[in-house]
N, C-alpha and C positions, 0 to 999 in steps of 0.2 A: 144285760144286753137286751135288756126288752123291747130298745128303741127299733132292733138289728131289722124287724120287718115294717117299720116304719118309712126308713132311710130309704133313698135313692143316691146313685151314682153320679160322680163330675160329670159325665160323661152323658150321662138322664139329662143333666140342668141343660147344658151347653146344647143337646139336639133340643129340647124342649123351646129354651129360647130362638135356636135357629128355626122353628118348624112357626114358630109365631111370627118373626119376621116374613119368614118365606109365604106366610098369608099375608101379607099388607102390601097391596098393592103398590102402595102411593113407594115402598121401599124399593118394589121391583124394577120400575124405572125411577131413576132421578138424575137430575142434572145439577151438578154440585160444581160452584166456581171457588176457585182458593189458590194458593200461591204454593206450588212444588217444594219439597224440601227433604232431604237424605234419601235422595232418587238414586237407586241401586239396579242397573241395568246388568241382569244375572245373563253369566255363559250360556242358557239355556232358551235366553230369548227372551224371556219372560222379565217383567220391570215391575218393580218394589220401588213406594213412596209413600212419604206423607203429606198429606191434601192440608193446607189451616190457612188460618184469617188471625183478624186480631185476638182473639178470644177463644179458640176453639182448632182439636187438630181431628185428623182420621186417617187410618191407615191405608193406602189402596194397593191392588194389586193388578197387573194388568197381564192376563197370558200372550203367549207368542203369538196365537192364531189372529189374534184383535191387534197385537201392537208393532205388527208387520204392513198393518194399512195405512201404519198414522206418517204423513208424509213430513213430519221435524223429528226430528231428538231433543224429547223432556230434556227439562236442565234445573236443577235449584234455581230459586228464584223466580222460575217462570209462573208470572200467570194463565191459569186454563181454564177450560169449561170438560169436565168429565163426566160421561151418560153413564151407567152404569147400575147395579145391584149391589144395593145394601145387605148382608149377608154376616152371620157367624163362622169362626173358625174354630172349629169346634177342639181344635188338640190344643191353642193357648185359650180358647175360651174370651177371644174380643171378634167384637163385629169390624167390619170393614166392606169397602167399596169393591166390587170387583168390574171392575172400569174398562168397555166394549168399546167404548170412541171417546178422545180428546181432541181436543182446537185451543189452541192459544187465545190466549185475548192480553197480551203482551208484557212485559218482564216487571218482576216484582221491585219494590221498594230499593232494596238489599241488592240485587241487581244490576239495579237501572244508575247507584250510588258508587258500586264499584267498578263500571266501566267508566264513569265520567272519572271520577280520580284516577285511575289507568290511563286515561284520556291526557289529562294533564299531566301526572307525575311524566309519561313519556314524552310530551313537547318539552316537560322541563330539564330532560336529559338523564332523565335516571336510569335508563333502561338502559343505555350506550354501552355497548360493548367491549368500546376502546376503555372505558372505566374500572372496567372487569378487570379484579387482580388474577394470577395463574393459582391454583393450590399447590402450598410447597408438597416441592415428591416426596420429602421422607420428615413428615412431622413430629414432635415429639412428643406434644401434648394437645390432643384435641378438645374443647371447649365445647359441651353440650347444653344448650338452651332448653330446656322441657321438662315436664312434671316428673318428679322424682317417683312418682310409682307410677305403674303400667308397665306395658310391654316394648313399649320405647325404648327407652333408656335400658332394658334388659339388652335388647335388640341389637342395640349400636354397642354396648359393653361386649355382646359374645362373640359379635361378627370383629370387632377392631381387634380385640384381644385373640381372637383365632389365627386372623391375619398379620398381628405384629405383638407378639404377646410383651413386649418392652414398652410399647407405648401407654402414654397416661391420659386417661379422659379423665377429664375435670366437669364435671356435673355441677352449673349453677342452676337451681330448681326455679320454675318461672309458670304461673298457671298460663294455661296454654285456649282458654276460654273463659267467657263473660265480665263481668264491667272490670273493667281496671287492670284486666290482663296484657292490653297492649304496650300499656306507660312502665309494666313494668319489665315485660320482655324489652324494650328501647333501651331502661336503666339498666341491666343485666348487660346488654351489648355496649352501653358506653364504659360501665363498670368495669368489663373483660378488657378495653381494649385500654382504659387508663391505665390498667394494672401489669399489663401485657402477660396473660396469666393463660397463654395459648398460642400455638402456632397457626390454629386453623377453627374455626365456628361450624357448631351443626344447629341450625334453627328447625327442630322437629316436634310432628304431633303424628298421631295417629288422624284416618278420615274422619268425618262427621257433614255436616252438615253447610249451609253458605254462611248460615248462623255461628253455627260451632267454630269457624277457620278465619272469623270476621276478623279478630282480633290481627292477624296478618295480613289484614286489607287493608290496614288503619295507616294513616300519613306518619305520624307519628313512627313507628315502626320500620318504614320504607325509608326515611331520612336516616333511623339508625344505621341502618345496615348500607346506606351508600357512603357518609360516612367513616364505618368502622375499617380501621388500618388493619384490622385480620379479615383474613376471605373468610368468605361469608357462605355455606353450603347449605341452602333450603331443601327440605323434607318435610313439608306441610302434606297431610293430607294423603292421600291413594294417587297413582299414577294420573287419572283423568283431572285430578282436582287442581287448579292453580289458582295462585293467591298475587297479593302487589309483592310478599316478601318472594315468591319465585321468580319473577320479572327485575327485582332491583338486586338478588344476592349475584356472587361472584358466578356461582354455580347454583344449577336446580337439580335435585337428586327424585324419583319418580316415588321412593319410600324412604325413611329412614335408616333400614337396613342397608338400601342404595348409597346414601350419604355416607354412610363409614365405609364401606369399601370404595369409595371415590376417592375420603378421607385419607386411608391408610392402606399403605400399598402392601404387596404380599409379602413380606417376607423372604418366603421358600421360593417364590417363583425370581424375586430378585437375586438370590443366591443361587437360582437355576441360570438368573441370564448371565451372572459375572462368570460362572462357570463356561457356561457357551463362551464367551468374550474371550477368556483364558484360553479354552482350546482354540478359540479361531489366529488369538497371537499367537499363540505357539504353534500352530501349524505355517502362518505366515512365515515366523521367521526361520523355521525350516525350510521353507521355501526361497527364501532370501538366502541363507547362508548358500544353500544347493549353487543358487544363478550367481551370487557371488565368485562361491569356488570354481564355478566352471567359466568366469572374466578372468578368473587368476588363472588359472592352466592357459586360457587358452592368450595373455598376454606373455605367461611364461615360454609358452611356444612359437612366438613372435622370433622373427630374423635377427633384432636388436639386443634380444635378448640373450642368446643361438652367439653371437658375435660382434659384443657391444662396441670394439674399435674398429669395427668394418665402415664403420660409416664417417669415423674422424679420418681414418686411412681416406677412406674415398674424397673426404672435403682438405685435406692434405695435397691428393695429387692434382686435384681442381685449382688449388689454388698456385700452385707449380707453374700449370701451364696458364692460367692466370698473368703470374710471372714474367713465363718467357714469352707468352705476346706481348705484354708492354713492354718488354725489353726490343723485342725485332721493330715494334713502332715507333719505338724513341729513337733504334739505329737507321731505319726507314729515311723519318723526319730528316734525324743530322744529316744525314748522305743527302734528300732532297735540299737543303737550306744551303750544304756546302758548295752544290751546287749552283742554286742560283746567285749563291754568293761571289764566284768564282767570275759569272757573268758578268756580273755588277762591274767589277773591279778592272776587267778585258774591256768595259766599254766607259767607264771612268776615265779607265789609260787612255785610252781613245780619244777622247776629249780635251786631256790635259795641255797647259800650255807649253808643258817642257817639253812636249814631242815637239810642239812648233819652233822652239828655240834650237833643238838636235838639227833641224833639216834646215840650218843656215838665218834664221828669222830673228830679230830682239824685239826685245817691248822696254816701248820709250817711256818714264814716266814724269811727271812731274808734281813735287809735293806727295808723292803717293799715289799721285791720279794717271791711269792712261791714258797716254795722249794716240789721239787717232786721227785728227788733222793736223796738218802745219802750222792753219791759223787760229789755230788753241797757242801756239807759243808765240814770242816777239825776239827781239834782240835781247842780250844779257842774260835772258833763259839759264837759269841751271838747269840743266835735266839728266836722268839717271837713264842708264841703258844699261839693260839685263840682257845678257848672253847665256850661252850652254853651260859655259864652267866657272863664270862670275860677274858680277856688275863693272860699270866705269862710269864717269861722270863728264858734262862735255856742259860745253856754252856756247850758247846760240851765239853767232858773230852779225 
């Protein structure tokens, strides 16, 4: 150990180098332009990022007191201009920006790329809502898109399996960042859904960067999932993050722990509501029988009931006297009609000619015809003459 009083401390290097920057002026202020990326806007107020260009990154940090004045919200992608202190951090031992004022000077490459395809995919209709499938309520088999290690796919396994431990996730593994990750996350969702090998899709990743989530920015990707005949549940990213695949899937979930319980419903809490359901029929139909039985008592205590012939009695003696009114007007009638019949007959006799023949008078006829002048007859004349008690016959002379 003879070096032992030689040596110096991590802790010696790291102030040593901080105390050398902290002399360099040119470090104390500088004004650094670069393009925002894995911007972490902490509970405390305080904003974590990193500043880079084409070639080149740096970490900044910006506390609350400073980052209360800046009148936008950093964003990935954005380009700025940040004043600031060059500086060591002496417990991981990297230098960084500690950033007093930023200004924009307008949105990066990566940015400015993924709203213009946002732009278009949604004039071309992908975003439509009406296109949105529903997720079935009680799936069997969920389909997970995402890197088979991490804490993803742990994630979405403990929370489904908690909430439906019958249900099966199926795990197609798909890198979920850098070149060639999009083409094959697209082939994974055409693959799932040729095979029908799922009731329902989780396209997830943990946060990162605009960089790190590009791959679900990509066109390619977006066409799968509009597409694909299984709904489609996005989980890209941390709650603030959104991608093209959360705009074009069926559903957006804010984490992937989100997406499985969206995914798979409870269980226990559905065998709590059949329960509730069950006592609510069964108390209904206690309630039904109850109002039932008390229609029955109270039709059984009905007068009809009490004395069901009282009312054929009652339409019996109704029609009796029914009865005997059309009988008194049928006798009414005949006695009216024999009467005027009577009349008829007293002024018929009246008229007749055989009263005229009783009271001395004949009727002369000739050929059948009455004769009522003279000179209707001539000489030779047959003519008939009717009397009261018989005819005779005479000729004209």
């Amino acid at each position: 150990m003879k070096y032992a009083e030689y040596a110096i401390t991590v802790t010696e290097v790291n102030q040593y180098v901080k105390n050398k920057i902290a002399k360099d002026e040119f470090l104390n202020n500088v004004l650094v332009k670069g393009e925002i990326s894995n911007f972490k806007n902490h509970y405390t107020g305080h904003m974590y990022f990193t500043l880079k260009d084409e070639n080149s990154l740096i970490k900044c940090v910006m506390f609350k007191s400073y980052a209360e004045k800046l009148n936008f919200m950093p964003k990935d992608g954005m380009k700025v201009f940040v004043f600031g202190t060059v500086s060591v951090f002496e417990r991981d031992g990297v230098y960084q920006i500690y950033a007093k004022a930023m200004e924009e000077d307008g949105l990066g490459d990566l940015y400015t790329k993924f709203q213009e395809l946002k732009n278009r995919l949604e004039k071309e209709g992908l975003f439509e809502e009406t296109h949105k499938v529903k997720i079935p309520m009680m799936p069997k088999v969920i389909g997970v898109l995402t890197s088979q290690t991490g804490s993803v796919i742990k994630d979405i396994i403990n929370v489904s399996t908690r909430r439906n431990p019958n249900v099966v996730i199926r795990l197609l593994p798909v890198p979920v960042q850098g070149e060639g990750a999009a083409e094959k996350i697209a082939d994974a969702i055409h693959y799932m859904n040729k095979n029908k090998l799922a009731d329902v899709l989780i396209l997830a990743r943990g946060g990162g960067s605009l960089e790190d989530l590009w791959p679900f920015n990509e066109e390619i990707v977006a066409h799968s999932i509009y597409h694909s005949s299984i709904p489609v549940i996005s989980a890209v990213g941390h709650e603030t993050d959104f991608t093209i695949a959360d705009f074009v899937a069926d559903l957006r979930a804010p984490t992937p722990s989100a997406a499985a319980e969206l995914a798979v419903p409870d269980v226990y809490e559905v065998k709590q509501k059949i329960i509730t359901y069950e006592n609510r029929l069964r108390s209904s139909l206690i309630k039904k029988v109850e109002i039932m039985k008390l229609r029955y008592e109270k039709v059984m205590a009905s007068f009809v009931f009490k004395e069901p012939t009282r009312k054929i009695e009652e339409n019996y003696m109704r029609m009796d006297n029914l009865l005997k009114q059309m009988e008194n007007l049928i006798k009414e009638k005949q006695e009216k009609e024999k009467t005027r019949y009577g009349k008829l007959i007293a002024k018929l006799d009246a008229y007749s000619p055989l009263k005229t023949l009783a009271r001395g008078y004949t009727i002369t006829q000739k050929n059948g015809k009455v004769i009522k002048q003279a000179k209707e007859l001539k000489k030779e004349d047959v003519i008939d003459i009717k009397f009261q008690d018989g005819q005779k016959q005479a000729k004209i002379m």
